[in-house]
C-alpha positions in Angstrom: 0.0 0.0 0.0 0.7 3.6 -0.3 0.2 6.5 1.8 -1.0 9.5 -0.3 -1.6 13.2 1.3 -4.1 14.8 -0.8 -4.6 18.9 -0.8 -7.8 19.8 1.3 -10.0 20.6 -1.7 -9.4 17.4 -3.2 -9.5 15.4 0.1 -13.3 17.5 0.2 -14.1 16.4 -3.6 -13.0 12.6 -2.5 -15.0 12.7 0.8 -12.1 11.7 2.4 -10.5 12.6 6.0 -6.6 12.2 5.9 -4.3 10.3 4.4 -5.4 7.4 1.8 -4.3 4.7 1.0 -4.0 2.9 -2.0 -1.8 0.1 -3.9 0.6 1.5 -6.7 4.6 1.6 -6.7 4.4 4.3 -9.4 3.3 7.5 -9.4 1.1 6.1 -12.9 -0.1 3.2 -10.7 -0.9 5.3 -7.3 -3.1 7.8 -9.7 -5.0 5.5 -11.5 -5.4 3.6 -7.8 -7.0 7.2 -6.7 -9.1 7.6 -9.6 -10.9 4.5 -9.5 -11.0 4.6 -5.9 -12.2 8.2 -6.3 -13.9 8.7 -9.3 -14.4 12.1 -8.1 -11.0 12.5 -8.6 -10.6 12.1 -12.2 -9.6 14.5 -14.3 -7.9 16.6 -11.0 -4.8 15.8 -11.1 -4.1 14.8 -15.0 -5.7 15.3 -18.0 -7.8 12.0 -18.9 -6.9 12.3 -22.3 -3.2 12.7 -22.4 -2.9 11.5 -19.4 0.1 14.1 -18.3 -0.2 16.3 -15.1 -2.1 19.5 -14.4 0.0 22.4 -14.7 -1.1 23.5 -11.0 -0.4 19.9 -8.9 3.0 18.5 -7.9 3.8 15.6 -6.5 6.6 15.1 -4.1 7.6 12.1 -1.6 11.0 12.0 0.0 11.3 15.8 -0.3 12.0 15.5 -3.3 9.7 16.5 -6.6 8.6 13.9 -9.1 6.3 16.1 -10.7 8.8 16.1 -14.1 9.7 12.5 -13.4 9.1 9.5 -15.4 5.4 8.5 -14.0 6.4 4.6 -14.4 9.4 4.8 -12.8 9.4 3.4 -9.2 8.6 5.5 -6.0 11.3 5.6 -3.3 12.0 3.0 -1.3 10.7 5.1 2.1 7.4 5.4 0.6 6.8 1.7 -1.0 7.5 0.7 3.1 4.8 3.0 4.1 7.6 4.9 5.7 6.6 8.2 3.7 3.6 9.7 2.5 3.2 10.4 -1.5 2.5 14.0 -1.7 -0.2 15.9 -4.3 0.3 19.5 -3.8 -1.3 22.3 -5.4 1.1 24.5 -7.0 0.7 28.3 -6.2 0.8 31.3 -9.0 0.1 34.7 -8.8 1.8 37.8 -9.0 
């Protein structure tokens, strides 16, 4: 299993309270595990077409950003052992 921190407005839109968590050693697999878990969800945090990120979420574990990395490519160790939470954030813009 994976521990995922949502933002509050998407923990609201999932009815959820906390962490969740759900199976998925990928940031791909831990999404998908969140949509259909979710279905609320979808469409939040990528586009269900391509399939690539929204331009305002991130997602970090480990402090360390894997919003630009490959979303197949394993999540760290700490997190698959439930050590560390996977982390959506909602980016901030303004000026």
């Amino acid at each position: 299993m994976t521990r995922v921190v949502l933002p509050y407005h998407l923990r609201n839109l999932a009815k959820v309270d906390g962490e969740v968590r759900v199976e998925g050693g990928t940031v791909a697999e831990v999404l998908d595990a969140l949509e259909v878990a979710h279905p609320a969800l979808r469409g939040t945090m990528r586009d269900p077409v391509t399939g690539k990120r929204r331009s305002f979420v991130r997602f970090f574990a480990c402090q360390e950003d894997l919003s630009h990395a490959g979303h197949d490519e394993p999540l760290p160790a700490e997190v698959l052992e439930e050590k560390e939470p996977f982390l959506v954030v909602g980016a901030m813009a303004g000026g």
